[in-house]
C-alpha positions as CSV (number, residue, x, y, z in Angstrom):
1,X,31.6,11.7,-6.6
2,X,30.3,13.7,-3.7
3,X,30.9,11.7,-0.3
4,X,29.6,11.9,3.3
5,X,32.2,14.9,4.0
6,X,31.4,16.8,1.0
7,X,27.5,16.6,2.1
8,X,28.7,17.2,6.0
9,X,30.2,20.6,4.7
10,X,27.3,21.5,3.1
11,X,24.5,21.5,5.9
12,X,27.4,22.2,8.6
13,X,26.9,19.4,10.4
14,X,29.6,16.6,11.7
15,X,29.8,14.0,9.5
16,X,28.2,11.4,11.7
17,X,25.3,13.6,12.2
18,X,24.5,13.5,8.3
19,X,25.0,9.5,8.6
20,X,23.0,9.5,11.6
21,X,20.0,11.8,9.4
22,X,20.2,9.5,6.2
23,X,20.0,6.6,8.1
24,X,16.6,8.0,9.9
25,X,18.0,7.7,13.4
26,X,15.3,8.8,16.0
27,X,17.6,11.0,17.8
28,X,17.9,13.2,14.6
29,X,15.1,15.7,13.8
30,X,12.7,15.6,11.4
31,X,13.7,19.3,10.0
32,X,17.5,18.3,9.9
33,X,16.8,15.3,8.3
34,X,15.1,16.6,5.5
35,X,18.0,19.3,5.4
36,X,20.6,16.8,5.2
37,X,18.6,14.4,2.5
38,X,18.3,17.5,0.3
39,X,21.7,18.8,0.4
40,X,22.2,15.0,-0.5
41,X,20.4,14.9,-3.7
42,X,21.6,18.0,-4.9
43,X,25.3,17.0,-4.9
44,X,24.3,13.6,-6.1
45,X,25.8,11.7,-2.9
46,X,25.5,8.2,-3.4
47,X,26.3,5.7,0.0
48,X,29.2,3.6,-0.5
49,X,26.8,0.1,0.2
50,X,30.6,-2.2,0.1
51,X,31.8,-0.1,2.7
52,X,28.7,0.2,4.7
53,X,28.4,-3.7,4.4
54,X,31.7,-3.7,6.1
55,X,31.3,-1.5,8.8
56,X,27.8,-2.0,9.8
57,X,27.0,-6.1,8.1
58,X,24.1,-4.3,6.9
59,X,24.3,-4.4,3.0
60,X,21.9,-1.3,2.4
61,X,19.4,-2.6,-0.1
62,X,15.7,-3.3,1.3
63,X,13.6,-5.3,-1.7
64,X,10.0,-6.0,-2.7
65,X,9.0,-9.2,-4.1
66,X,6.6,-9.2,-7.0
67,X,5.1,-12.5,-8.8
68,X,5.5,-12.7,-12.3
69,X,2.5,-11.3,-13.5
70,X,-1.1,-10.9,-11.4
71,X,-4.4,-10.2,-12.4
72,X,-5.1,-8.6,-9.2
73,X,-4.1,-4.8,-10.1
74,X,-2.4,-3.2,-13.1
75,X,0.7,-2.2,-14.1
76,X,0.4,1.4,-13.4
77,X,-0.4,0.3,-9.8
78,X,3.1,-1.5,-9.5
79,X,4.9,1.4,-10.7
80,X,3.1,4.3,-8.4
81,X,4.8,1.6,-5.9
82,X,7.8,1.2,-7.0
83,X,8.6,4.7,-7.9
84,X,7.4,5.9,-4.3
85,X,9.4,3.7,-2.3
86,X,12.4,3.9,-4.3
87,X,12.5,8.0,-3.6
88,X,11.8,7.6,-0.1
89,X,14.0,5.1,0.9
90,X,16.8,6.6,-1.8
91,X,16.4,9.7,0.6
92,X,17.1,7.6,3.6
93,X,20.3,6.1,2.1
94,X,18.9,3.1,1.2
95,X,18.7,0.9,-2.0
96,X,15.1,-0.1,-3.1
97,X,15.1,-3.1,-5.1
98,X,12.2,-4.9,-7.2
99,X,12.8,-8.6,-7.3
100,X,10.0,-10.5,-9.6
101,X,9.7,-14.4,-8.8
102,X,10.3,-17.0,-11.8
103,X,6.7,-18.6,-13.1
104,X,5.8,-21.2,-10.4
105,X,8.4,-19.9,-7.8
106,X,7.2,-20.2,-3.9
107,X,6.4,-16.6,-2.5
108,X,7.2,-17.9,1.0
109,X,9.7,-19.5,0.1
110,X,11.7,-17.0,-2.2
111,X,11.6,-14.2,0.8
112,X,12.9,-16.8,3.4
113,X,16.2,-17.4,1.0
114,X,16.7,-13.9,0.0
115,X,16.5,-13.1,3.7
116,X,18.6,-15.5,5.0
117,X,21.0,-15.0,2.1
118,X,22.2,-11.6,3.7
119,X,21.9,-9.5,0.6
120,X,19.5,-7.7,1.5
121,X,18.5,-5.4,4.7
122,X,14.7,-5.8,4.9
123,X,11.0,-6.4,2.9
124,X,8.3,-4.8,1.9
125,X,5.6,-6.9,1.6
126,X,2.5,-5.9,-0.5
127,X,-1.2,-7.2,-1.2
128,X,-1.3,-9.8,1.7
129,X,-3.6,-12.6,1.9
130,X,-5.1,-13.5,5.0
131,X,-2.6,-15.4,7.3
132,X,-0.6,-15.1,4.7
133,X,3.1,-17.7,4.7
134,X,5.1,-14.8,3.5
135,X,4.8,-13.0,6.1
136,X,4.5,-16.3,8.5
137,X,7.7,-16.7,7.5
138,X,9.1,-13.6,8.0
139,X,8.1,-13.6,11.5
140,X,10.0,-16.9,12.3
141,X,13.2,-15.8,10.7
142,X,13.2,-12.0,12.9
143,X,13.9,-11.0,9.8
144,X,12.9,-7.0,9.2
145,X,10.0,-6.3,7.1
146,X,6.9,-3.8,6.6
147,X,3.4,-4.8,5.4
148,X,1.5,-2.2,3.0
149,X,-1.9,-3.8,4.2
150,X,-2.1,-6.6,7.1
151,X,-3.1,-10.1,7.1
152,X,-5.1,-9.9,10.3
153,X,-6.9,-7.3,12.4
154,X,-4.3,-7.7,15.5
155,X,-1.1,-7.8,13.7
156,X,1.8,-7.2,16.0
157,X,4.1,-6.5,13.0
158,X,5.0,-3.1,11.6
159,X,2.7,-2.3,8.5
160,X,0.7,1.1,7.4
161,X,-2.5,0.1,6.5
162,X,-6.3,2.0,6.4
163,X,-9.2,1.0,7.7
164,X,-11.4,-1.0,5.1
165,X,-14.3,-1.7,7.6
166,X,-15.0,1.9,7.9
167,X,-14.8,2.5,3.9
168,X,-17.4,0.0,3.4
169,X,-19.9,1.7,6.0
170,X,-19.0,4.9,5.0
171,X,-19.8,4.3,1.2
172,X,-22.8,2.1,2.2
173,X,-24.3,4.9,4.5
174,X,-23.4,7.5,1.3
175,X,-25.7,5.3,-1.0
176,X,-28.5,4.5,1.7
177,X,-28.6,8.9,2.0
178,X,-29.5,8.5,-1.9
179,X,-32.3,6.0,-1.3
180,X,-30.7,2.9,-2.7
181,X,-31.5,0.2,-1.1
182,X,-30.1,-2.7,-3.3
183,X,-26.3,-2.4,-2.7
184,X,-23.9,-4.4,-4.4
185,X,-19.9,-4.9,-3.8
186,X,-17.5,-5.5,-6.3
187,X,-14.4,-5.5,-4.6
188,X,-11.0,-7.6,-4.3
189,X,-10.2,-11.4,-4.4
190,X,-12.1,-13.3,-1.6
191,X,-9.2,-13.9,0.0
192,X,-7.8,-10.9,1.0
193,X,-8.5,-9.6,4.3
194,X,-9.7,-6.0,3.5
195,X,-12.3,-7.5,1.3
196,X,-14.0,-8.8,4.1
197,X,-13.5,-6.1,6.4
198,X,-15.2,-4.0,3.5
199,X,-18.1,-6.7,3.3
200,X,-18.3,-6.5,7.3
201,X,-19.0,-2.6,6.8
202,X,-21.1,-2.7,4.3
203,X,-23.5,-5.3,6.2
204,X,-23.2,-3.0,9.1
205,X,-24.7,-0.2,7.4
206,X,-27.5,-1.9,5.6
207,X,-28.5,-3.7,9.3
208,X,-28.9,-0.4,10.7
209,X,-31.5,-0.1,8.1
210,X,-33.1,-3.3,8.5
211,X,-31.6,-4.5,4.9
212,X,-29.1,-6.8,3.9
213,X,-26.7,-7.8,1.1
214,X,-27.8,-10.4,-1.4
215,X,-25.0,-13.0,-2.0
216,X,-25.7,-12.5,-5.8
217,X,-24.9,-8.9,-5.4
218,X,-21.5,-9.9,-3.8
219,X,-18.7,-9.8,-6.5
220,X,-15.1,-10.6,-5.5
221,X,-12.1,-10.7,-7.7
222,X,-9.2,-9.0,-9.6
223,X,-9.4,-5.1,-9.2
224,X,-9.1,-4.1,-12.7
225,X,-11.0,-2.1,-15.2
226,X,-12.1,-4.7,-17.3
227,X,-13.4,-6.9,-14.8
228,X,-15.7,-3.9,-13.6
229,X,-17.0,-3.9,-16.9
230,X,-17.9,-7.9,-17.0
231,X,-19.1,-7.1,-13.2
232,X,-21.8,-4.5,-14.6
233,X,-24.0,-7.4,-16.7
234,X,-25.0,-8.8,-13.1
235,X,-26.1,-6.2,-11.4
236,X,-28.9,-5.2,-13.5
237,X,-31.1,-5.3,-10.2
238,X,-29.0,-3.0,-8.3
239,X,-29.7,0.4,-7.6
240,X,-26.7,1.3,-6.2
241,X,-23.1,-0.4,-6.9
242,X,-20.0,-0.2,-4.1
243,X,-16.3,-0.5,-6.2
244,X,-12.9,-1.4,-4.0
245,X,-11.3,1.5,-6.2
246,X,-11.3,3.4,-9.2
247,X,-10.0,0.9,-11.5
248,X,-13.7,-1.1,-11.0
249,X,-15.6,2.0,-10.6
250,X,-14.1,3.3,-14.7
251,X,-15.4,-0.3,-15.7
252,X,-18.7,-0.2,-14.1
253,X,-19.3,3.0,-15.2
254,X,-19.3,1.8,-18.8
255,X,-21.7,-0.9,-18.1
256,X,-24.0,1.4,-15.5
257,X,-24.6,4.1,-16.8
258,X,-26.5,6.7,-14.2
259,X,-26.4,4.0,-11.5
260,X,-25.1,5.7,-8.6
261,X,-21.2,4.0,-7.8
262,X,-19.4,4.4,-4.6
263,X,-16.1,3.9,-4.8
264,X,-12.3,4.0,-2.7
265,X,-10.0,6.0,-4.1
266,X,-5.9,5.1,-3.9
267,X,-5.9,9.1,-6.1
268,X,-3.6,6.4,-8.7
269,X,-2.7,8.7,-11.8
270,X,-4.7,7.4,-14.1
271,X,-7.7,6.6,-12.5
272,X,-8.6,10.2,-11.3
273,X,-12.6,10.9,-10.0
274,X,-13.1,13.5,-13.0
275,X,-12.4,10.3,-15.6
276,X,-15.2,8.4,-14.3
277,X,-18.3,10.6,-15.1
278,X,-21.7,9.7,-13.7
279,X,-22.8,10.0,-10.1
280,X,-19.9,9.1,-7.7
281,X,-18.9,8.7,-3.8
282,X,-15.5,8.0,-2.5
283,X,-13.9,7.6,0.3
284,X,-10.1,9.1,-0.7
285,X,-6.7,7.9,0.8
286,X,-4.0,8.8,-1.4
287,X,-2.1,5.4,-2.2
288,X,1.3,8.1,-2.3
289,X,0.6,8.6,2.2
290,X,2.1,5.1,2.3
291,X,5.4,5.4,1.2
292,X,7.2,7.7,3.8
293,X,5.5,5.8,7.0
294,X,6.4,2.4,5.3
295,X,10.1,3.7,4.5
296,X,10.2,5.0,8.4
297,X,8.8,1.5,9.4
298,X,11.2,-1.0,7.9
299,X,13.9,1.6,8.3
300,X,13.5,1.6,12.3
301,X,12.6,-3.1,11.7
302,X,16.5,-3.1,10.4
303,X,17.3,-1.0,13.4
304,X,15.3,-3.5,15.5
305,X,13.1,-0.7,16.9
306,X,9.5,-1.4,17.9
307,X,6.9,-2.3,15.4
308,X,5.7,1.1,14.1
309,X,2.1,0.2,12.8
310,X,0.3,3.4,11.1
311,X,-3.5,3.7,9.7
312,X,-3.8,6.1,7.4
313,X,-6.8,8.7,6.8
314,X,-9.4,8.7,4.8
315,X,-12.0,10.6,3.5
316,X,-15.4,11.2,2.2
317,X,-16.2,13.1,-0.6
318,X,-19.8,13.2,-2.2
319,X,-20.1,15.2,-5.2
């Protein structure tokens, strides 16, 4: 089994300077870090976690806590996740664990015991609500984590996130340049915050027209496929239809036919733009731009470094 000397012989560095560039010190350069993590991989260096337990009373693992089963996205969702964030942080030296909670078990709760139960280094926390406890509780431990998302506007936490009231204006004003004029949303659960950011820019555009979004046209809920097809048999009066991402947009699609859809596109694997067919907007932000800054972010949380908070970009593509 390769170890930190055989890896240290490799790139010709000392061997605390490899530790130092798996561990994603900020003293350590981006170029020789991605030197050192390669020459990793290909001998097949594994971190000794006991040891660095030991030395450091770190135990090396980071985790993300799932429930049991949600109807807010699909599977392949979960795993673009948690195949993304186990590469990066494997490159950093770290073990990514997925924990799932037990039917009925405490969200909160079950990150506040794992936390405090040493085992693990850090959290990545995914799909927050707003205010949300898990994070509530988080914050009153000190306890290291990253948010994929935020749970308010002026979160002084680390977390890479994008910004949701620009996609709604942005694929509002695309649809107003078509001449539609009766917009609808069908977009995530009511209480997640980027749904009513989206809402927020969404109304924006249609007041700069003098119009406004009908409450009937307003559809929250799960973010799947099959609910964009229920979605579809209400919005008969609508001549153009916003989708939080492509998962709704396939669904609506079925039901819509030539109905001009605007939707946000995470670039998932199996929900690419050429699938959908029909006229279709998006604003595009690769769901895959998350992983390193949110690897970088709870890395430098464990090392008690200053909240690194990141919004991603994001695009608009008309074809």
């Amino acid at each position: 089994m390769a170890t930190l000397k055989d890896v240290s012989r490799r790139v010709g560095l000392s061997v605390t300077q490899v530790s130092r560039a798996l561990n994603a010190h900020d003293d350590v350069s981006e170029a020789t870090k991605a030197r050192v993590r390669k020459a990793a991989e290909e001998l097949g260096y594994v971190p000794n976690l006991s040891a660095r337990k030991l030395k450091s009373g770190r135990s090396g693992i980071v985790s993300m806590i799932v429930p049991p089963r949600s109807e807010t996205v699909e599977i392949e969702l979960l795993m673009e996740t948690v195949m993304g964030l186990s590469a990066e942080f494997s490159r950093r030296g770290l073990q990514f664990v997925l924990h799932v909670l037990s039917d009925g078990e405490d969200p909160a709760e079950a990150h506040g015991r794992m936390m405090r139960g040493g085992s693990i280094d850090g959290v990545v926390v995914t799909d927050p609500l707003r205010d949300d406890p898990r994070i509530a509780c988080l914050e009153q431990l000190g306890a290291p984590f990253v948010v994929h998302g935020r749970d308010r506007i002026d979160a002084g936490y680390p977390f890479v996130d994008i910004d949701h009231w620009a996609i709604g204006r942005m694929l509002a004003e695309a649809l107003l340049r078509r001449g539609c004029r009766r917009i609808a949303l069908v977009d995530g659960p009511g209480d997640r915050p980027y749904s009513g950011l989206r809402r927020a820019g969404v109304e924006a555009a249609l007041s700069a027209q003098n119009l406004a979004l009908a409450e009937t046209h307003v559809l929250p809920g799960p973010m799947t496929e099959a609910r964009g097809r229920a979605a579809a048999g209400a919005l008969a009066e609508a001549d153009g239809v916003i989708a939080g991402n492509m998962m709704l947009a396939a669904g609506l699609r079925d039901g819509l036919g030539a109905t001009p859809i605007a939707a946000h596109d995470d670039d998932l694997l199996r929900h690419q733009a050429g699938q959908i067919g029909g006229p279709l907007i998006r604003t595009r932000a690769p769901l895959s731009d998350a992983w390193t800054p949110l690897c970088d972010a709870l890395a430098g949380a464990i090392r008690g470094k200053p909240a690194s908070q990141t919004l991603l970009d994001v695009s608009l593509i008309e074809d």
